[in-house]
N, C-alpha and C positions, 0 to 999 in steps of 0.2 A: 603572426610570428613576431617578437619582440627583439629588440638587439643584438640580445644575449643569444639567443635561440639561434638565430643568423650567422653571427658571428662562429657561433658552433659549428653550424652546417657548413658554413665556407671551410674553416678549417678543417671538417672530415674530406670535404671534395679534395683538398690541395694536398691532403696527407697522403691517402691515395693515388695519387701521380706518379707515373714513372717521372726518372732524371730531367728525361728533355723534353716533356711537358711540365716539369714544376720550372726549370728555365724560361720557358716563355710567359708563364703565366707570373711568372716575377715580374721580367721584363712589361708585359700588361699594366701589372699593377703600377707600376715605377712609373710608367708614361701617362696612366692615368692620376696619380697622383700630381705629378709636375706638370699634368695637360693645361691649368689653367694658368699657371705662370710662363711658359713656354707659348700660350696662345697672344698671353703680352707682350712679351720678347719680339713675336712676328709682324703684333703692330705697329712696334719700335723700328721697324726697319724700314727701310726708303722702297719704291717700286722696283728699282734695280736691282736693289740687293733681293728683294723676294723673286723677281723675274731668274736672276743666277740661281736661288736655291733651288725651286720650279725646274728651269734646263737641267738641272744637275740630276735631280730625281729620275726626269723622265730616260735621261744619260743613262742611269744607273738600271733603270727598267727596262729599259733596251740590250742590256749588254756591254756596254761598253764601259763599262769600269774598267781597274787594275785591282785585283785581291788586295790584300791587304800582305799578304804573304812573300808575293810575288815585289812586291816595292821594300819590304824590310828588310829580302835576299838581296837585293839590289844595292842598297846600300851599303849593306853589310861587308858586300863584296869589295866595293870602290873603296870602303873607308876603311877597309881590312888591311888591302894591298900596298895604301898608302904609300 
């Protein structure tokens, strides 16, 4: 299968997606495109800093986050009432 042929086929696979499988499979793509300047970026950074991001993941796998929703209400609220 040659380029052109491939490129085809991908495009029938992705045209065929419902919404929120063509969403992710963006999102796929977008991080594999930027995957290998983003793998530079992480060697750029000191052991600390990769040690906080590392915590933070495993934070975020765990459960313990805050939505994203829940901190916009939030502020929303305080700098509403002003």
């Amino acid at each position: 299968m040659d380029a052109s042929e491939l490129k085809l086929k991908i495009l029938r696979e992705i045209d065929s997606l419902e919404e929120s499988k063509l969403q992710e499979v963006y999102g796929f793509l977008q991080n594999f495109i930027r995957g290998e300047k983003e793998l530079d970026e992480w060697d750029d950074l000191n052991t600390a800093q990769q040690q906080g991001i590392l915590d933070a993941i495993e934070e975020l796998n765990d459960g313990k986050g805050t939505l994203h929703e829940s901190v916009i209400a939030k502020y929303r609220k305080k700098y509403s009432d002003g």
